[in-house]
C-alpha positions in Angstrom: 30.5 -70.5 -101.2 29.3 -67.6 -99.3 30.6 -66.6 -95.9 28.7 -66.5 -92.8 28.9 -62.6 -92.7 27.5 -62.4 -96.2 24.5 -65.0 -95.4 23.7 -62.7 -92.3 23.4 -59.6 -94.0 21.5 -61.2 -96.7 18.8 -62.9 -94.0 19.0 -58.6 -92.7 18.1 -57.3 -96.1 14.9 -59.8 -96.8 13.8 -59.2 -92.7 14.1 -55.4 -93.4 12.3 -55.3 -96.8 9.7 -57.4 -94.9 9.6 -55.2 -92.2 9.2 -51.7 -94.0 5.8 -53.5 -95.5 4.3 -53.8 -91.8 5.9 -51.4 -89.3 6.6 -48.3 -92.2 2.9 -48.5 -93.9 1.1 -46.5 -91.1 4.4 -43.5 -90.9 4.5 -43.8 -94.2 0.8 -42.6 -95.5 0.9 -39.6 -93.2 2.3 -37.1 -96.0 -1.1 -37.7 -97.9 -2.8 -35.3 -94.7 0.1 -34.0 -92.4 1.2 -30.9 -94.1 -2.4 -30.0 -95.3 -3.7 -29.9 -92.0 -1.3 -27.6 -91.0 -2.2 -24.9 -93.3 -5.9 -26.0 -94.2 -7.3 -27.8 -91.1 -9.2 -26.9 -88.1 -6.5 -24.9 -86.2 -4.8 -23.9 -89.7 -1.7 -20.7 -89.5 -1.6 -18.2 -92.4 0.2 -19.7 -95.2 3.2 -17.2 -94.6 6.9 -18.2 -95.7 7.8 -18.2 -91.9 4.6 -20.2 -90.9 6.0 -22.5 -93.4 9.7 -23.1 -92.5 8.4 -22.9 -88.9 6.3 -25.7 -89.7 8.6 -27.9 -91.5 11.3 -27.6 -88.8 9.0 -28.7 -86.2 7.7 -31.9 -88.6 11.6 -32.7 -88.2 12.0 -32.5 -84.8 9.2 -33.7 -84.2 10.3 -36.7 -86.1 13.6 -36.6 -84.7 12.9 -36.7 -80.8 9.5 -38.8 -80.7 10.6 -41.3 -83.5 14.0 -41.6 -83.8 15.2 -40.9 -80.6 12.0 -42.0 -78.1 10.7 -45.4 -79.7 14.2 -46.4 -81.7 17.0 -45.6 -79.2 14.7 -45.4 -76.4 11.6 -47.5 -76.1 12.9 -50.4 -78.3 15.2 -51.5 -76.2 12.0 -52.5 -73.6 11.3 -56.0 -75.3 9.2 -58.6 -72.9 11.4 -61.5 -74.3 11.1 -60.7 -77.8 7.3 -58.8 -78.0 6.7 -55.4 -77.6 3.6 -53.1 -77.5 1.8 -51.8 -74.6 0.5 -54.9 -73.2 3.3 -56.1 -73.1 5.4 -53.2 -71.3 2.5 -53.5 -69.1 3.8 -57.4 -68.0 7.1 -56.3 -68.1 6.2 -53.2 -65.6 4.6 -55.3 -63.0 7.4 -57.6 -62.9 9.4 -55.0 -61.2 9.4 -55.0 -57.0 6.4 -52.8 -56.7 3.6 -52.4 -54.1 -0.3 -53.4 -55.0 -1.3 -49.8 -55.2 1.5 -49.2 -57.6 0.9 -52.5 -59.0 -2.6 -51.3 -59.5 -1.6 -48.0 -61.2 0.3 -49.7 -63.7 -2.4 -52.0 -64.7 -5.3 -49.4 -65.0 -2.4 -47.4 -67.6 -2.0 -50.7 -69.6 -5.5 -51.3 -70.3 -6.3 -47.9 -71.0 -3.6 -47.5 -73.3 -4.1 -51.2 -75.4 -8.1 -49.7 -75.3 -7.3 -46.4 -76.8 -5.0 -48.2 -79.9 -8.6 -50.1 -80.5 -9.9 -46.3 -81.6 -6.6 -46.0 -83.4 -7.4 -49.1 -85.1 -10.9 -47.7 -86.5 -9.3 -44.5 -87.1 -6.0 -45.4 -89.6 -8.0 -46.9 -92.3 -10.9 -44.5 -92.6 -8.8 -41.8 -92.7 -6.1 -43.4 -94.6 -8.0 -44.6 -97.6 -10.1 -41.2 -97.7 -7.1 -39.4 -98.0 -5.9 -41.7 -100.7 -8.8 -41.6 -102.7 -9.1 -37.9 -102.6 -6.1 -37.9 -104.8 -9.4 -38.4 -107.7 -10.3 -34.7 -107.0 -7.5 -33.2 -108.2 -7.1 -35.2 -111.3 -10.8 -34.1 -111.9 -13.7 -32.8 -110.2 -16.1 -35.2 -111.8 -14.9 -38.1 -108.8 -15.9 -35.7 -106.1 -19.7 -38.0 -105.9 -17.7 -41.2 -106.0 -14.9 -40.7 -103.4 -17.1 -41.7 -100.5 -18.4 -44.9 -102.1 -14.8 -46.1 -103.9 -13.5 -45.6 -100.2 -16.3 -47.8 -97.9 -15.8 -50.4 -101.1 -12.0 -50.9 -100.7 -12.1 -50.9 -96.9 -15.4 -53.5 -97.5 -13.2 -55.4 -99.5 -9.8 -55.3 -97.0 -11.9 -56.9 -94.0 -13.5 -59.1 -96.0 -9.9 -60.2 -97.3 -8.6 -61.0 -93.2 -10.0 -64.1 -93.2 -7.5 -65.3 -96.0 -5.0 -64.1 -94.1 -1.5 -61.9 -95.2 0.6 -64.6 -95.9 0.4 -64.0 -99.8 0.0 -60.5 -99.7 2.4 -59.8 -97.3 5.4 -60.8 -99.5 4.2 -57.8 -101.5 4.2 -55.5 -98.4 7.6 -55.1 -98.2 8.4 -53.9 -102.4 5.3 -52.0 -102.7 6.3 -49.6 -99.7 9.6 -49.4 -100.6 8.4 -48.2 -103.8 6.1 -46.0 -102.4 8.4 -44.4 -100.1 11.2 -44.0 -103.1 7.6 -42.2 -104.9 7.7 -39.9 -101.9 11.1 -39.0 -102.0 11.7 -38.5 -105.7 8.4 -36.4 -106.2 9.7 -34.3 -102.6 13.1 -33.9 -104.0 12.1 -32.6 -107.1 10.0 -29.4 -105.1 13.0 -29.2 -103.1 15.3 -28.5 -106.1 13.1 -25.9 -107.6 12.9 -24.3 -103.8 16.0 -24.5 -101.8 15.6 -22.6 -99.1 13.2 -24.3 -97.9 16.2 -26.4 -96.4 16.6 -23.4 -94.0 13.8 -24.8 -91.9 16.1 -27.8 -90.6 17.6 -25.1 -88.2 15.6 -25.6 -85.2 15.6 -21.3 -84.5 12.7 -21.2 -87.4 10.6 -24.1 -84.8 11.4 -22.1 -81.5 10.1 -18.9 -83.0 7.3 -20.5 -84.6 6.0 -21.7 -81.0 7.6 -18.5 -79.5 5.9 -16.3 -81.9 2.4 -17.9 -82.7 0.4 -17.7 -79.7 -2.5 -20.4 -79.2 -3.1 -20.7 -82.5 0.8 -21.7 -83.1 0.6 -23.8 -80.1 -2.2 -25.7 -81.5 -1.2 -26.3 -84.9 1.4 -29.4 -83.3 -2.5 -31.4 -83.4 -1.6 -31.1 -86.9 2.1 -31.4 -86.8 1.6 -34.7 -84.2 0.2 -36.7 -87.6 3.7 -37.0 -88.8 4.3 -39.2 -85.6 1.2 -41.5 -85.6 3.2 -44.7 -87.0 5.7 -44.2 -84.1 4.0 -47.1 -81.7 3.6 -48.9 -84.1 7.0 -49.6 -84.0 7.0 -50.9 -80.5 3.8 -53.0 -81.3 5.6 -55.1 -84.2 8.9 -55.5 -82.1 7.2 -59.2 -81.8 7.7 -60.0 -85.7 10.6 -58.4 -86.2 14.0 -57.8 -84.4 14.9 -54.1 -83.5 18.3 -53.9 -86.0 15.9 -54.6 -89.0 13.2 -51.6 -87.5 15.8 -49.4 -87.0 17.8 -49.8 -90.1 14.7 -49.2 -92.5 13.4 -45.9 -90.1 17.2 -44.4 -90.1 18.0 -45.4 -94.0 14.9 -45.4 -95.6 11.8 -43.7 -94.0 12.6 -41.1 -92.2 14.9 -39.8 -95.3 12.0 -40.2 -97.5 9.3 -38.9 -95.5 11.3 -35.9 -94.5 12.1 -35.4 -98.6 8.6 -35.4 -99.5 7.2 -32.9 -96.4 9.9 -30.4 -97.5 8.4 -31.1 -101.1 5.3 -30.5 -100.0 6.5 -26.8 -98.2 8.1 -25.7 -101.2 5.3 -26.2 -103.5 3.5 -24.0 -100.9 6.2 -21.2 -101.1 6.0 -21.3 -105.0 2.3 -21.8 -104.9 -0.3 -20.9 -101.9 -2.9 -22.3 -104.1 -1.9 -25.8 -103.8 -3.2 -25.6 -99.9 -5.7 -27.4 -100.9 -3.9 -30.9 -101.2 -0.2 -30.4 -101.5 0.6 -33.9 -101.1 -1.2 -34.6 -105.2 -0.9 -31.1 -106.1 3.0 -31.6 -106.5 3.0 -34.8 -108.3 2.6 -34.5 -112.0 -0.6 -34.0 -113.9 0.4 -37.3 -116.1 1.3 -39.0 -112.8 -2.2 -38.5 -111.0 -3.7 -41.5 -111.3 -1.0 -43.7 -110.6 0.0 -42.2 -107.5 -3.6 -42.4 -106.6 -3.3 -46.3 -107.2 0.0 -46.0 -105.4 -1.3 -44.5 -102.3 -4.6 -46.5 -102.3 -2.1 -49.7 -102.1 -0.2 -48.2 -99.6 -3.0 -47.3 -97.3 -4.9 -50.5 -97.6 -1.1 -52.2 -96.4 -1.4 -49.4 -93.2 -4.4 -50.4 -92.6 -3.9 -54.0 -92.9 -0.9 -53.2 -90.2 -3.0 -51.9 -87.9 -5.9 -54.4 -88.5 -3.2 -57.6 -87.5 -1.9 -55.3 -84.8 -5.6 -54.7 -83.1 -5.8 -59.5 -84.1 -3.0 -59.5 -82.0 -4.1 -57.0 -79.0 -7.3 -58.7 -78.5 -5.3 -62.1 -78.8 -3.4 -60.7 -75.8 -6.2 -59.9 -73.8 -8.3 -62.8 -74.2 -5.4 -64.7 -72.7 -4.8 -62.5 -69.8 -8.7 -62.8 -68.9 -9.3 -59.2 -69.7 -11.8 -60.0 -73.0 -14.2 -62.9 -73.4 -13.2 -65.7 -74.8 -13.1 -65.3 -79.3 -12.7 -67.7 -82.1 -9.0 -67.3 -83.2 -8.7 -68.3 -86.6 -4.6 -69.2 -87.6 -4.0 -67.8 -91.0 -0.4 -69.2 -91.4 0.8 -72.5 -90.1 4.0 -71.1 -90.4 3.6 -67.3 -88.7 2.2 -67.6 -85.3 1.4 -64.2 -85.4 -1.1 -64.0 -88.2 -4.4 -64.7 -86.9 -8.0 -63.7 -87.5 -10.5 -63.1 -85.2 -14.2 -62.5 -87.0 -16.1 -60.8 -84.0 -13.6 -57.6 -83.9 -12.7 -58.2 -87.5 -16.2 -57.1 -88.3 -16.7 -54.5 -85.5 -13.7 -52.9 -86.8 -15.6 -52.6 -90.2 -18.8 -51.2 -89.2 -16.8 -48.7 -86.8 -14.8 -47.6 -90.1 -17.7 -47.5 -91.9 -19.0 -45.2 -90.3 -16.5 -43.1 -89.1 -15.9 -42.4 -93.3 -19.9 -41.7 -93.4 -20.1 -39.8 -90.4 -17.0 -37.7 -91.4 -17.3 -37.7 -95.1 -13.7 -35.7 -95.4 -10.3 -36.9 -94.6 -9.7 -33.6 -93.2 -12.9 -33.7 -90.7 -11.4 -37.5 -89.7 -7.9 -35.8 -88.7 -10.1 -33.7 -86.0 -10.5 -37.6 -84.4 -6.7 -38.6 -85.3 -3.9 -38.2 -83.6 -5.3 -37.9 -79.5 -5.8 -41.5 -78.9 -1.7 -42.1 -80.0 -1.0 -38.8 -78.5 -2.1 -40.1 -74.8 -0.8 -43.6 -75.3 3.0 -42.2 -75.7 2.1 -40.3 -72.6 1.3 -44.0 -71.2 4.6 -45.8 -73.0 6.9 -42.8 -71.7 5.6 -43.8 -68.2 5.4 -47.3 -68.2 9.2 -47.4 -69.6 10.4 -45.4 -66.5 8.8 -47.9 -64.4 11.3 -50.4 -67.1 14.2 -48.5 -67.0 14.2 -47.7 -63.0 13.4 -51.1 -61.5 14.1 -53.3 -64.7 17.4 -51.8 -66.0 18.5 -50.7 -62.8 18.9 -47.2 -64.4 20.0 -44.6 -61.9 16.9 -42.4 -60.4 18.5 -39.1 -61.7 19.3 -40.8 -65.4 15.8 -42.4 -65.3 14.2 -39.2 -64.3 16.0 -37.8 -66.8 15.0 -39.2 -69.7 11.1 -39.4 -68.9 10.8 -35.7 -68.0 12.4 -34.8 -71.5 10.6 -37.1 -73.7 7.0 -36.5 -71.1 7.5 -33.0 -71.7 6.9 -33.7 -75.7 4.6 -35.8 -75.4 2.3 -33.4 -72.9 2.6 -30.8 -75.3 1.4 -32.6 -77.6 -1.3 -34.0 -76.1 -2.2 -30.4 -74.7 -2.7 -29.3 -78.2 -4.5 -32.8 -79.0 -6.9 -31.9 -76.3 -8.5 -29.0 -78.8 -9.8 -31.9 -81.0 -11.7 -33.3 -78.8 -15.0 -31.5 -79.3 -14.2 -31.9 -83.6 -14.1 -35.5 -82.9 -11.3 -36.1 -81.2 -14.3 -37.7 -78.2 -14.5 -40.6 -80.7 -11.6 -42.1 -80.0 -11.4 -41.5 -76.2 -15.3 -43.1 -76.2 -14.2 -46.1 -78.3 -11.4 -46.5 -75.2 -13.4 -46.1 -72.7 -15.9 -48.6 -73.8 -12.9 -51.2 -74.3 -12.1 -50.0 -70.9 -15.2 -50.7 -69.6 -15.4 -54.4 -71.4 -12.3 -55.3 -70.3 -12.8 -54.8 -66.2 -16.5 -55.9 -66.1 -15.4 -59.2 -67.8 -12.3 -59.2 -65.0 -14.6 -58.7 -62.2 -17.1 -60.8 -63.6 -15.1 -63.6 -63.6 -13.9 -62.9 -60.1 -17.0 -62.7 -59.0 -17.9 -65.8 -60.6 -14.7 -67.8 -59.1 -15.6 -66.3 -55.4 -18.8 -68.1 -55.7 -17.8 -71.5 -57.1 -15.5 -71.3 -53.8 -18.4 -70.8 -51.5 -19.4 -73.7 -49.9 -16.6 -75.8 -52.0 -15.5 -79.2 -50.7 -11.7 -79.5 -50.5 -10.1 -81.8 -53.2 -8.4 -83.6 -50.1 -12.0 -84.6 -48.6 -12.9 -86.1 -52.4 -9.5 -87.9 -52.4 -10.2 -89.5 -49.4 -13.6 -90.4 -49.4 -12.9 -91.8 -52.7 -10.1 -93.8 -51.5 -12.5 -95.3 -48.7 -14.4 -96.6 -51.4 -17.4 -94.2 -50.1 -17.6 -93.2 -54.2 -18.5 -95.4 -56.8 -15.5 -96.1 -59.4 -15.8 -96.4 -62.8 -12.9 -97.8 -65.8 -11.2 -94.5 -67.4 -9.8 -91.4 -67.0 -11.7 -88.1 -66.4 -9.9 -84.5 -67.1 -11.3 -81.5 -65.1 -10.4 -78.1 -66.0 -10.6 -76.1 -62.3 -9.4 -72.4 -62.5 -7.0 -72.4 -59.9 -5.0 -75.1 -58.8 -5.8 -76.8 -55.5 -9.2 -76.0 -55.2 -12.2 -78.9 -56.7 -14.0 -78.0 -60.0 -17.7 -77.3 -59.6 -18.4 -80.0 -63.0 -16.9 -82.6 -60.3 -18.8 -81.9 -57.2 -22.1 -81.6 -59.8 -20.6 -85.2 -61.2 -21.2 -86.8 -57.8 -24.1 -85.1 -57.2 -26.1 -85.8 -60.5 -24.1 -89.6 -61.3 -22.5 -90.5 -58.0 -19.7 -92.0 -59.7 -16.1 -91.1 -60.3 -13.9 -92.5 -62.8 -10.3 -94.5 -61.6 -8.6 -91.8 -62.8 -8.8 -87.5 -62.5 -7.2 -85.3 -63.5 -7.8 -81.7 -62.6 -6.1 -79.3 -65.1 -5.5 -75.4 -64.3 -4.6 -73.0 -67.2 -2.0 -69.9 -66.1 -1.3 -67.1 -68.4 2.0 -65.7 -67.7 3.4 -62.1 -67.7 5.3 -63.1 -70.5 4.8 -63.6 -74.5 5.3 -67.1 -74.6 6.8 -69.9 -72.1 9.6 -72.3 -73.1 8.5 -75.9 -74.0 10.1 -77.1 -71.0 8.3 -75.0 -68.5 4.9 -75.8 -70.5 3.1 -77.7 -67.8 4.0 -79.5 -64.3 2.0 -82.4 -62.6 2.0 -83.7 -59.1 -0.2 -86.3 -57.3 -3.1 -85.2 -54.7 -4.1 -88.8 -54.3 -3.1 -92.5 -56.1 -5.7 -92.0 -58.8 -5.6 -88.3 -58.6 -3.4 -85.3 -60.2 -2.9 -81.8 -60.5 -1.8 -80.7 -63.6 -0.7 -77.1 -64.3 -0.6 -75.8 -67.7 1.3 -72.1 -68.3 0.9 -70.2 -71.4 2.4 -66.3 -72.8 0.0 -64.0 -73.2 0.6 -64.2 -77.2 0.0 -68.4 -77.3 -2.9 -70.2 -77.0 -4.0 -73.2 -74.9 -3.7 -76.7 -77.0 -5.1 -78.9 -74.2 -5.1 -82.3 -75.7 -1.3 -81.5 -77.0 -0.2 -80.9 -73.1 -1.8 -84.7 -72.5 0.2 -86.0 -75.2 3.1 -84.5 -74.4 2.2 -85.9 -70.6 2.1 -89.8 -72.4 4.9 -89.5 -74.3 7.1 -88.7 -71.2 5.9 -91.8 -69.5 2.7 -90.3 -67.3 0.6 -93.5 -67.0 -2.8 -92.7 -68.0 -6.0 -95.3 -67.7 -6.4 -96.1 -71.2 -5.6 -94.6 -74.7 -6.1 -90.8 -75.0 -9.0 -91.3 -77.3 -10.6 -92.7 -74.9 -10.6 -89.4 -71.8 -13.4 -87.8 -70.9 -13.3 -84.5 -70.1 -16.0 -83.1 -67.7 -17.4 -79.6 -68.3 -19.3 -77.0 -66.5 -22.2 -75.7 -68.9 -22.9 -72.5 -66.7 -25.9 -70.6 -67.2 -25.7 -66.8 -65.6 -28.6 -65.4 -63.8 -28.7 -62.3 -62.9 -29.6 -60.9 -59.7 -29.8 -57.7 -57.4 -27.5 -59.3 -54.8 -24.8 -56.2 -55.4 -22.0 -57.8 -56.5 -21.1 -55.8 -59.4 -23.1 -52.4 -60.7 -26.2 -53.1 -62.7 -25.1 -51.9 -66.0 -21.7 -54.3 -65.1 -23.7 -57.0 -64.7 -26.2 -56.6 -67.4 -23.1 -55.8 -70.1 -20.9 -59.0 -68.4 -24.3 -61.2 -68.9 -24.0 -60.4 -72.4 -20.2 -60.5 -72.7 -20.6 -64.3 -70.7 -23.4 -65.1 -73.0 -21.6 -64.6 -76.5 -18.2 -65.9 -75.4 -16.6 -69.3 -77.3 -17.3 -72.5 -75.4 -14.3 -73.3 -73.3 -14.5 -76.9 -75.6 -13.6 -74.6 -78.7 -11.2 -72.2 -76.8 -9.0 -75.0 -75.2 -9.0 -77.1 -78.0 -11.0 -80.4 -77.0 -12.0 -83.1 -78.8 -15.8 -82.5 -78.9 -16.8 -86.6 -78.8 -15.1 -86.5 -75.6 -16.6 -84.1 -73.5 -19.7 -83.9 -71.3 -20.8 -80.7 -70.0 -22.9 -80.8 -66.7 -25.5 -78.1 -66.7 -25.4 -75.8 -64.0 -27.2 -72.1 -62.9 -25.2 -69.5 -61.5 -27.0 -66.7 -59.8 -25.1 -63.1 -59.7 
């Protein structure tokens, strides 16, 4: 019989191997372009033996302090009851006892930062399955035709794959990396044998006098150097799936051993051979061994990719239920895994951007021009955000707190000022994709504010309808009617246009408000609350995380079981909709081009019957004009 200790670290072993599959795949592609873009990429140094342990010593502390030390020891730790990622650092900042402006501040840095990982999302697999395929070229010149159209037909075929979901697939994610990172560190090793002293460069002298001694163009070879460190939110993002001891122990034991083995590999192929600048990362692998360790890193990309893809399901998930993004069709892909989802709209806007960015870019090592500045200025954002956490959260002192940030901001500033150079190269994709997320996510905010101020205009109090109904000035009908109002207290516009159109109300109402929490998700218990506005009349409030979604009909049931006395069987409720048609006009509530863009965002969102899960046979929507 095995002992409790021996069950645990079992259950540790399969949630790391499962891990290294999701949270690893993104890190662990980076050697296929990080070294080479040092040495052969826009901003390249001379390949010099001092360029080169200058080079490799700042790939390891550049590893050590952004990855190891910032987002395992440091940023980890800032889980929002279990999730992690921007958005939901964001919640767990404006938690904290903060004034609006600041309050303000912190939400403006959350959205930009969840918009810019949206570019990062198109970016990873173009550039990631170029890269990959690229390996073709060195086995044989005769691929170079075929390298564009093998890449757009695997990244056609891994979109078109999301609607089946990961569940299958992702019991392979774990081996396959793991075998792709032992790859990477036997192939590394073996370089390293043949040159030693390329060891030298772990002695962070050969970085200082690298920076010290290159000028600008030194300085702005860390664009190149910052590749190694892409992957590094990514850990934050997937704290949600899995626990921080499993993320740490595959980063300290197994990937940043192995990626560290292969980019010392990679330098000492380039003091034994300046020639292999080209593509270091195929050019030290084996003749024989070419085409499998293209296979290899194709598989290994398309899992990065896939990462990223979920992780991008899951952001818009996020901000469709904090009303920043109109409402989508979420498609469950597990019944066991909350997590996986699939969402078609950005699944597919995802492929054409990726499409494109491979046709536009043609080269893997054009693409890293664009890579690398979107991640570069969301650390900026995470290292500010957690001293918001660790100040008012953690109760950290103000000199410890201060501390910390200014070392870690002073990293991640540099390497966004040597970022910034890409941005004319095609770096400005990224920042534009952001910007337009940006720009989608407050016009539908202050759309729907806008809308909600004018449903209140004019609005009768529920009281009033309570009493007049209890006068018997309103005709009564058998049944129960469900309303969904958006805040609580106030009376939904599909009731007032009920009277007004049918001049009837049914024996029973119930007027249901939806709340999305700061908070990934809300304990069963604290689900919903009801109170009585009326004999024949009830609030209900319904709280959700920003990672559930709403189930509707399931709160009502839940309501029955515990004894609430509905007017007849739940088959049998109506639920009474608004079917709101927007017209625009020049009144000045929102900017022209706000307007015309939320029109179209309002006009393509899911029906609220689809979104909150009602039974379609029982709903009646009451057409109504609203006038913007």
């Amino acid at each position: 019989m095995s002992s409790p200790s021996n069950t645990t670290r079992s259950r540790l072993a399969l949630l790391c191997l499962t891990a290294l599959g999701v949270v690893y795949g993104d890190i662990g592609t980076s050697p296929l372009y990080a070294v080479r873009e040092c040495f052969h990429g826009a901003h390249a140094v001379p390949l010099t033996q001092a360029n080169v342990l200058g080079v490799l010593s700042l790939i390891f502390w550049t590893l050590m302090i952004l990855v190891v030390l910032k987002y395992h020891l440091y940023v980890l730790r800032a889980d929002n009851k279990g999730e992690g990622g921007i958005l939901a650092m964001m919640a767990l900042a404006r938690g904290a006892p903060l004034g609006p402006r600041t309050q303000k501040y912190i939400l403006a840095l959350g959205l930009f930062g969840a918009a810019l990982l949206y570019g990062d999302g198109m970016l990873t697999p173009a550039i990631s399955v170029l890269s990959a395929v690229e390996g073709l070229e060195v086995a044989t010149p005769l691929f170079t035709p075929y390298v564009l159209p093998i890449t757009i037909v695997i990244l056609i075929g891994l979109f078109s794959f999301q609607r089946h979901g990961t569940t299958r697939v992702g019991l392979l994610f774990g081996p396959v990396i793991l075998l792709w990172f032992l790859f990477l560190a036997v192939t590394g090793a073996a370089s390293v044998a043949r040159t030693p002293e390329v060891l030298r460069a772990f002695h962070p002298a050969h970085a200082a006098g690298f920076l010290l001694g290159g000028g600008l163009q030194g300085y702005l070879v860390l664009g190149a150097v910052f590749l190694v460190a892409t992957g590094g939110e990514a850990l934050y993002a997937d704290l949600g799936h899995f626990n921080e001891r499993a993320i740490q122990v595959d980063g300290l034991l197994i990937a940043a051993p192995c990626l560290l083995l292969n980019y010392f590999g990679q330098g000492a192929l380039l003091l034994r051979n300046p020639g292999a600048v080209d593509n270091p990362f195929y050019r030290m692998v084996p003749e024989w061994a070419l085409y499998p360790a293209v296979l290899m890193a194709t598989a290994a990309t398309v899992i990065a990719s896939q990462a990223v893809i979920s992780g991008v399901f899951s952001l818009s998930r996020q901000a469709i239920q904090m009303g920043l993004l109109l409402r989508l069709r979420i498609v469950h892909t597990s019944s066991d895994a909350m997590g996986q989802i699939y969402i078609p709209a950005v699944n597919w806007i995802l492929l054409l951007a990726t499409v494109g960015l491979v046709i536009g870019f043609k080269r893997s090592t054009n693409l890293a021009s664009a890579y690398g500045i979107a991640i570069s200025v969301t650390m900026v954002i995470t290292t500010l955000l957690a001293f918001i956490v660790s100040r008012h959260v953690w109760r950290w002192r103000l000199p410890v707190a201060l501390a910390v940030t200014g070392g870690f901001l002073a990293v991640d500033l540099a390497f966004l000022g040597a970022n910034s150079a890409k941005v004319l190269e095609g770096g400005w994709y990224p920042l534009a994709a952001a910007a337009a997320v940006v720009a989608v996510f407050t016009t539908w905010k202050q759309g729907r504010e806008s809308i909600a101020a004018l449903q209140q205009d004019g609005a009768l109090p529920i009281e009033q309808i309570v009493r007049e109904a209890e006068g018997g000035l309103i005709a009564r009908i058998p049944g129960t009617a469900v309303f969904l109002c958006g805040m609580p207290g106030t009376t939904p516009s599909a009731l007032l246009h009920n009277l007004k159109h049918n001049r009837v109300l049914h024996r029973q109402n119930l007027f249901v408000s939806v709340r999305t929490e700061d908070v990934p998700r809300v304990p069963e218990e604290e689900r919903f609350e009801h109170r009585p506005i009326g004999p024949d009349f009830h609030q209900v409030l319904v709280r959700y995380g920003f990672t559930e979604d709403p189930d509707i009909p399931e709160v009502l049931s839940r309501m029955a079981a515990g004894g609430f006395p509905f007017a007849g069987s739940l088959s049998r409720l109506t639920y009474i909709l608004s079917d709101n048609t927007l017209v625009t006009t020049q009144r000045g509530r929102m900017n022209p081009w706000r307007l015309a863009l939320f029109a179209f965002l309002y006009r393509n969102a899911l029906r609220p019957t689809q979104f909150f899960r009602l039974p379609i046979n029982q709903v009646i929507e009451i057409g109504r004009q609203i006038q913007l």
